[in-house]
C-alpha positions in Angstrom: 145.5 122.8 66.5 142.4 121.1 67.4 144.5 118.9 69.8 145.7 122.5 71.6 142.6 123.7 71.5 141.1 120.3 73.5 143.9 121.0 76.1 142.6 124.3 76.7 138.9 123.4 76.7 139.9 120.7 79.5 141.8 123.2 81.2 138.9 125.8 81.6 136.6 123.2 82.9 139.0 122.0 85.1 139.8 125.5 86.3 135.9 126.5 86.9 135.6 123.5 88.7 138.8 124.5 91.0 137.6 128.0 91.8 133.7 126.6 91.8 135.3 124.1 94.6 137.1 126.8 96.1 134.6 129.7 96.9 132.4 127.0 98.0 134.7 125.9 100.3 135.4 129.6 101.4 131.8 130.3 101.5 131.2 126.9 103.8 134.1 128.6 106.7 132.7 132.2 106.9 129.0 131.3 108.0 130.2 131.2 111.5 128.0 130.2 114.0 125.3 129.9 112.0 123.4 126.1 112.8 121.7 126.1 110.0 120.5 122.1 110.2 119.1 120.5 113.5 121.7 118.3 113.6 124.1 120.8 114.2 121.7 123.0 116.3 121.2 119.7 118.7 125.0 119.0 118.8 126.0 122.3 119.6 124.3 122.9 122.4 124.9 119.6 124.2 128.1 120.4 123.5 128.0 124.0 125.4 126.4 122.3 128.0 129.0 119.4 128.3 131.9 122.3 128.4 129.7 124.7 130.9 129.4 121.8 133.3 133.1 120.4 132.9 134.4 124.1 133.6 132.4 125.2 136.3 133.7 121.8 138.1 136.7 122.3 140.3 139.6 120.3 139.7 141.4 118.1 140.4 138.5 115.9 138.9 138.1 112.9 136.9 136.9 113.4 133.2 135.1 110.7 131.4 136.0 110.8 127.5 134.8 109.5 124.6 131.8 109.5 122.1 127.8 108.5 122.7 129.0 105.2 124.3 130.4 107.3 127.8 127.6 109.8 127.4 125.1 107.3 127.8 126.8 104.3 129.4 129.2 106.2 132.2 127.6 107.4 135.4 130.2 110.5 136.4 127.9 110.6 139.5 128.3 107.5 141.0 132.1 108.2 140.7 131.9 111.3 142.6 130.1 109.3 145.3 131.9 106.1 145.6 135.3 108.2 145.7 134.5 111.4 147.1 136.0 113.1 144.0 134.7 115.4 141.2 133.4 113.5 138.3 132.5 114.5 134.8 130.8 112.7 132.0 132.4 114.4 128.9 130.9 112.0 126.2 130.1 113.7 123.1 129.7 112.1 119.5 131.1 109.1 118.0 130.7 110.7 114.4 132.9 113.5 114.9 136.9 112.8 114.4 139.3 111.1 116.6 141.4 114.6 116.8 138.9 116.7 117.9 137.0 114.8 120.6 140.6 114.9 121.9 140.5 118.9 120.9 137.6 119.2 123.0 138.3 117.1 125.8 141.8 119.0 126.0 139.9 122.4 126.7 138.4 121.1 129.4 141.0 119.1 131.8 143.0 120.8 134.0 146.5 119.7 135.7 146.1 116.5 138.3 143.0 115.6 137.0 142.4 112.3 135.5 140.9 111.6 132.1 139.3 108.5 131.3 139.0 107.6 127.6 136.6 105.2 126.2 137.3 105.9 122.1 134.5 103.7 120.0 135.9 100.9 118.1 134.8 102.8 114.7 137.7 105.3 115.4 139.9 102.2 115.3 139.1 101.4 111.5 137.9 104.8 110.1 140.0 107.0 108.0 140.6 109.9 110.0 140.6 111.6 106.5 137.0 111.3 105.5 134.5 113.6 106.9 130.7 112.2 107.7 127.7 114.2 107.2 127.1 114.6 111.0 130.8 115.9 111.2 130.6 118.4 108.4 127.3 119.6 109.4 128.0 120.3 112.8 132.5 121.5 112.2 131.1 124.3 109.7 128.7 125.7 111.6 130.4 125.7 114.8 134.4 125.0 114.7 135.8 126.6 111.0 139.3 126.6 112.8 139.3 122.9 113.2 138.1 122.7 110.0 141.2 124.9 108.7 144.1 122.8 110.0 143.1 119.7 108.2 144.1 119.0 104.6 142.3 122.0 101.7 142.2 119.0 99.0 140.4 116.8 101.4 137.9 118.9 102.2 137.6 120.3 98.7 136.3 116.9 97.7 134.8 116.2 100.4 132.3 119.3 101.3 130.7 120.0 97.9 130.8 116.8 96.4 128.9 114.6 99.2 127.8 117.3 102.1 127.2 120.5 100.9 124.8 120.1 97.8 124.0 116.6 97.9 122.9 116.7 101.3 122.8 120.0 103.0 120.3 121.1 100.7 118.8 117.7 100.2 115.2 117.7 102.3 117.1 119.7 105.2 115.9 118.8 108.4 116.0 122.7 109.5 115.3 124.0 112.9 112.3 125.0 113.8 110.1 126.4 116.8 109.4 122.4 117.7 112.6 121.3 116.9 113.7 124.3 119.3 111.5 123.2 122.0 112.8 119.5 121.7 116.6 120.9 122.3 115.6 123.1 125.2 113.8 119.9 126.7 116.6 118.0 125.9 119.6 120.3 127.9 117.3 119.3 130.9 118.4 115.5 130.7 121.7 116.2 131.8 122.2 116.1 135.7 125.0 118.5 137.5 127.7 115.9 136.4 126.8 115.5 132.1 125.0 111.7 133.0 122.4 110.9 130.5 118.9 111.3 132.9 115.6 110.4 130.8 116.7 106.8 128.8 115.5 104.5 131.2 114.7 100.7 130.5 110.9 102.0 130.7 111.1 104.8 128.3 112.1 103.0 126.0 108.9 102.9 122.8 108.3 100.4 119.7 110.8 102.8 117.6 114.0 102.2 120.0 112.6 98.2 120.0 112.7 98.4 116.2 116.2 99.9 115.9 117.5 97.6 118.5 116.0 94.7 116.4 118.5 96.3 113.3 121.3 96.6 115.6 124.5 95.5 113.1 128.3 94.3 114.6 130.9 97.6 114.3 134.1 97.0 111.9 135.3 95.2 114.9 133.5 91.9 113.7 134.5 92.2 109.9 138.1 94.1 110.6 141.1 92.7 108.2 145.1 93.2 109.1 144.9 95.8 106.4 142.3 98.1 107.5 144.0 97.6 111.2 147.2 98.5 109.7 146.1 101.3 107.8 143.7 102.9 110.5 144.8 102.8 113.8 145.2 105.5 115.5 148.1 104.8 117.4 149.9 108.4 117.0 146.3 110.1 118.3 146.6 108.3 121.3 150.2 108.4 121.9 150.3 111.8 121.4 147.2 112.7 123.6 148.7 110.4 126.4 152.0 112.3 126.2 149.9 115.4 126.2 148.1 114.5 129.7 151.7 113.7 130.8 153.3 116.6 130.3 150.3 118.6 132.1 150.2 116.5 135.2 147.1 114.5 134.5 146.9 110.8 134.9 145.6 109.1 131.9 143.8 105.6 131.6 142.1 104.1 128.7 138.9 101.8 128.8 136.8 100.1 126.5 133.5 101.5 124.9 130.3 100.1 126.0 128.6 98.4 123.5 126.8 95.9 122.2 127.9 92.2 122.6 127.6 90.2 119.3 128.8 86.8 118.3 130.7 88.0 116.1 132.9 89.4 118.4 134.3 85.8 119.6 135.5 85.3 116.2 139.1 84.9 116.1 139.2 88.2 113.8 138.0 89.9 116.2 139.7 88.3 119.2 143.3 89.0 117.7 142.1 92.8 117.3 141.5 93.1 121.3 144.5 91.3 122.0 146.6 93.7 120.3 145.0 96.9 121.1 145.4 95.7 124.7 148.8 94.8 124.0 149.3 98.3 122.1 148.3 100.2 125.7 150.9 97.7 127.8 153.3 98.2 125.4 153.1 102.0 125.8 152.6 102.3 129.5 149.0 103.2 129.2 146.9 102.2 132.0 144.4 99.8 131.0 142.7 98.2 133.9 139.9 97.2 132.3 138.8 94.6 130.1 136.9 94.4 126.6 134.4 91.8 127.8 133.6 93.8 131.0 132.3 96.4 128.3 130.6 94.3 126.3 126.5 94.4 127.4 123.1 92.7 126.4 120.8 93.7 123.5 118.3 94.6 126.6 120.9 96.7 128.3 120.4 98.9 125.4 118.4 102.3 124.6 118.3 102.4 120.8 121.7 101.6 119.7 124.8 100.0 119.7 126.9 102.3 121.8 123.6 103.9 124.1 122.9 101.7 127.3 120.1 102.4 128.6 120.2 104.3 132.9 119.8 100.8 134.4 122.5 99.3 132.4 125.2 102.6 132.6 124.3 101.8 136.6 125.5 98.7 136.5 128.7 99.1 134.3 129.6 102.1 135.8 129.6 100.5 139.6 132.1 97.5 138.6 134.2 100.0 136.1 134.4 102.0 139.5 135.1 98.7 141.2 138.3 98.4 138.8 139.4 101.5 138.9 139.0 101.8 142.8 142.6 101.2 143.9 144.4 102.8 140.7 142.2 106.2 141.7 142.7 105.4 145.4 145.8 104.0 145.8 
């Protein structure tokens, strides 16, 4: 008896947990745009800005995707000049998922343009199933519907457990009327083509020195064949390739701009390169250019790993467009 009645003790908590998970969940997907957090708020907007300028470009055009290391490291301008062809710089952010930077950039190209991807080399290692708290902060205020094609029990765990009440409500950096000052400033860095405009060399203060000076190596320089096995995306990118196919637009994939380590000439990481170059041959994805030509200088940098500073993005950009000259030009 007192063993039944333990079973159905268990079972109650386990139920009010269930439904406790549940309306939270359900409570989470109905506040719809609602950017309740500055993070989100900040996001958001660059984003609408990113889409307004990509849509009110006439295509054909070339699209430059990928996360923080195109928005701040690609020059979509000096591509438009040097080839006389509409350019866009559609980097958005590195801690949102795989998928839906694809989502996004999918909304925006049209057929014969060309798309240019530049993935991080996080997305390589990271389990497309766990959600960050820049991700869930900025999916359920903004996109619920991307939110509802991934996995319930995933985001069951995921949302209350670590985002919603442990951080959400933990010290919430909310907008405000100077934090809403700051985003309206910041929608004026972009220039007509999405390039980054006010992180020059000069600009930079002692707090970018100081997190330059804490700069850390990606998962690229501590990867193991497990975690390569287990994470790479190779159906994402085979998938999105096939997509650009079938709509007419030529695809090419390039390497993230970031920042060069020692680490990185460790034979770990070597072998990594070697066979996501060899993954793109082996699939007939364009690949022109080459890992070291994208890795830069701690001075080239803003304030982190994956944001060159103008006057680095100038030079990378002009020998990316030196390499991609006669594919683009034929």
């Amino acid at each position: 008896m007192q063993t039944r009645d333990g079973i159905r003790y268990l079972a109650g908590i386990g139920a009010g947990w269930v439904f406790a998970l549940l309306g939270t969940f359900l409570l989470l997907l109905s506040v719809r745009n609602f950017r309740w957090h500055a993070d989100a708020q900040f996001i958001g907007a660059w984003f609408d800005r990113k889409c307004e300028i990509a849509s009110g470009i006439q295509s054909p055009k070339i699209l430059f995707a990928g996360g923080s290391n195109v928005q701040y490291g690609i020059q979509a301008e000096l591509f438009e000049a040097g080839l006389g062809k509409p350019a866009v710089n559609f980097g958005l952010h590195g801690a949102l998922p795989l998928d839906y930077l694809i989502k996004r950039t999918k909304e925006v190209a049209n057929p014969h343009d060309v798309i240019i991807f530049a993935p991080e080399y996080e997305y390589f290692f990271r389990d497309p199933s766990e959600f960050n708290l820049t991700t869930m902060r900025y999916l359920a205020a903004d996109d619920q519907d991307f939110l509802l094609l991934k996995n319930p029990f995933d985001l069951l765990l995921t949302i209350p457990a670590d985002i919603l009440w442990a951080r959400f409500f933990h010290n919430p950096i909310l907008i405000n009327a100077q934090n809403h000052q700051k985003l309206k400033d910041h929608l004026t860095t972009f220039n007509t083509n999405g390039d980054r405009q006010w992180t020059s060399r000069e600009r930079r203060t002692d707090r970018e020195f100081q997190r330059l000076h804490r700069a850390k190596p990606t998962e690229l320089a501590t990867s193991v064949q497990s975690e390569r096995a287990a994470h790479f995306p190779a159906q994402e990118l085979l998938d999105f390739h096939e997509w650009c196919l079938n709509h007419k637009i030529q695809f090419i994939a390039c390497y993230p701009n970031t920042m060069r380590f020692p680490e990185y000439s460790a034979p770990e990481s070597q072998e990594f390169l070697a066979e996501l170059s060899k993954f793109y041959r082996d699939h007939h994805i364009p690949n022109p250019d080459l890992p070291d030509d994208a890795f830069l200088e701690t001075d080239d940098f803003f304030d982190s790993v994956y944001h060159p500073h103008q006057e680095a993005a100038y030079t990378r950009t002009q020998k990316l467009l030196s390499t991609l000259k006669p594919i683009l030009q034929p």
